[in-house]
C-alpha positions as CSV (number, residue, x, y, z in Angstrom):
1,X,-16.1,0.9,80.1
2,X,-18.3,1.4,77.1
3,X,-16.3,4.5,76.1
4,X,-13.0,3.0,76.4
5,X,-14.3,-0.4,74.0
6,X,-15.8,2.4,71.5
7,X,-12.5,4.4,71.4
8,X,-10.0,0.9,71.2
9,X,-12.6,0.0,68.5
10,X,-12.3,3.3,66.0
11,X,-8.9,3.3,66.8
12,X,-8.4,-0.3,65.2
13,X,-10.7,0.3,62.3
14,X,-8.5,4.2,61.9
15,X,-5.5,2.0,61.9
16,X,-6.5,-0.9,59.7
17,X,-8.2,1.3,57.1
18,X,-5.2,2.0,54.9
19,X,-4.7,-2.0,54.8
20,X,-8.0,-2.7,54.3
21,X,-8.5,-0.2,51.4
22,X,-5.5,-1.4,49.7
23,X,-6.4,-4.9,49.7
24,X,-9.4,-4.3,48.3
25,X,-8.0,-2.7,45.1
26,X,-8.4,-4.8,42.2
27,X,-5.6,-6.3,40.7
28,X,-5.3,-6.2,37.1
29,X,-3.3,-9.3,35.4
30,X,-2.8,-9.2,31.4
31,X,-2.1,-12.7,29.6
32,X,-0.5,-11.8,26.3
33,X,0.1,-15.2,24.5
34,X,0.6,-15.6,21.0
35,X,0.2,-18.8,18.6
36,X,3.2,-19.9,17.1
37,X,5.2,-18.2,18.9
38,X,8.3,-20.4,20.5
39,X,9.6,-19.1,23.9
40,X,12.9,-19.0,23.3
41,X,12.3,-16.3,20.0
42,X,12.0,-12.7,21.8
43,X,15.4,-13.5,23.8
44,X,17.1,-14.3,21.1
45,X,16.3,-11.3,19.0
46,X,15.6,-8.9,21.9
47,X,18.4,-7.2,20.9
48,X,17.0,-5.8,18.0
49,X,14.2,-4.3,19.7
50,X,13.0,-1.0,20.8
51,X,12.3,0.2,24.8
52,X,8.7,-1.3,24.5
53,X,6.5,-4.1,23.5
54,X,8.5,-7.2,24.8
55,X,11.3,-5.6,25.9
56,X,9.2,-3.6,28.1
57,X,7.1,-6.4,29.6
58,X,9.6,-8.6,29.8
59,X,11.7,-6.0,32.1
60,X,8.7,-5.0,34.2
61,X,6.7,-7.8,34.3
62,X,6.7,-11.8,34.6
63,X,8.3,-13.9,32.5
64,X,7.9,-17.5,32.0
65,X,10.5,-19.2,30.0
66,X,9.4,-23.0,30.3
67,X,5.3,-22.7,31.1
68,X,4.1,-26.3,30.7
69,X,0.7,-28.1,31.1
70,X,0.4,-31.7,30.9
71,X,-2.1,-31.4,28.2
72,X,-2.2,-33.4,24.9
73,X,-5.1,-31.1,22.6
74,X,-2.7,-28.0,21.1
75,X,-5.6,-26.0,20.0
76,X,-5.7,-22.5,20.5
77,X,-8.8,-22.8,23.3
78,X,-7.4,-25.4,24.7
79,X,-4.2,-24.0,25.4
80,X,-4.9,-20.5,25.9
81,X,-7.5,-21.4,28.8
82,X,-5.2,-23.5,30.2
83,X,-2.9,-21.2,30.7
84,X,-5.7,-18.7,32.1
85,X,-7.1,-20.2,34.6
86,X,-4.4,-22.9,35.5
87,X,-7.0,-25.8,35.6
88,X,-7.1,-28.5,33.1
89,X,-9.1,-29.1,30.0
90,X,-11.3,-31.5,31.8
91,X,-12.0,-28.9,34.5
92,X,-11.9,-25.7,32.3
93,X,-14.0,-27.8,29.8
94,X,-12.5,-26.2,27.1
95,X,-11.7,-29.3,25.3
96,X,-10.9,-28.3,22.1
97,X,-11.7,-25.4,19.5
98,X,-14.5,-27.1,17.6
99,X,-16.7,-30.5,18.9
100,X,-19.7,-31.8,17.8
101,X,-22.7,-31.0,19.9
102,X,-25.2,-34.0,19.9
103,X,-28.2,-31.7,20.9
104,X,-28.0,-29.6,17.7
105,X,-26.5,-32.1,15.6
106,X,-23.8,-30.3,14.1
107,X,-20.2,-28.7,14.8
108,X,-20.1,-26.0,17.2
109,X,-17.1,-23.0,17.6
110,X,-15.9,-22.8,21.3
111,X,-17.0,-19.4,21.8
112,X,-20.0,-20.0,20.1
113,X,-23.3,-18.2,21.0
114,X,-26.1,-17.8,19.3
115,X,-27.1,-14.3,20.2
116,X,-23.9,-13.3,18.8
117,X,-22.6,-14.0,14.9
118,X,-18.7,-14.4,14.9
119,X,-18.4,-13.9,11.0
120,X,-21.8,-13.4,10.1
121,X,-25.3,-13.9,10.0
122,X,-25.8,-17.8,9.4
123,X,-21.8,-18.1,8.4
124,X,-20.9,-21.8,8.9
125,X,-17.3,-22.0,10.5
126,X,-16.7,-25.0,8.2
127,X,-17.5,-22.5,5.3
């Protein structure tokens, strides 16, 4: 009996291996968005483009003509994490690219961090 439940047992895992090593693949999703840059404008002059860049993605990948989030803040972090994770500012808490931060008493850059300089060394983003 304990040969027959060993043998019904490789010959499940033999079976579901394939689907199992598949599934655990990771998937790789790029979010191209670009400021400024209205929907309806590679359509109308896809025409005049070459076999790649948005020709390209738009015929082998997904396009979303009308993407909308009830959102009011247009910033760029606002937006763009929006769109990324699918949650709203008030979940994301990406609320907007710049907000004062009472603890340090000054302005602070969304991606702010203090072990890294974004411009450089003590560059103010107000400068």
């Amino acid at each position: 009996m304990l040969m027959l439940i060993l043998s019904v047992a490789m010959l499940i895992s033999i079976i579901s291996y394939p689907a199992m090593a598949e599934s655990s693949r990771p998937r790789l999703i790029i979010q191209i968005t670009v400021d400024q840059l209205r929907g309806d404008l590679p359509d109308k002059y896809m025409r005049n483009m070459g076999g790649g860049g948005f020709r390209y993605l738009k015929e082998n990948g997904i396009w979303y003509k009308n993407a909308n989030y009830n959102h009011s803040n247009t910033e760029t972090v606002v937006g763009h994490t929006t769109l990324a994770t699918g949650a709203d500012p008030s979940v994301h808490g990406m609320v907007s690219n710049v907000w004062y931060d009472r603890d340090k008493g000054r302005l602070v850059y969304n991606i702010e961090d203090k072990n890294y300089h974004i411009l450089s060394k003590n560059a103010d983003i107000d400068d």
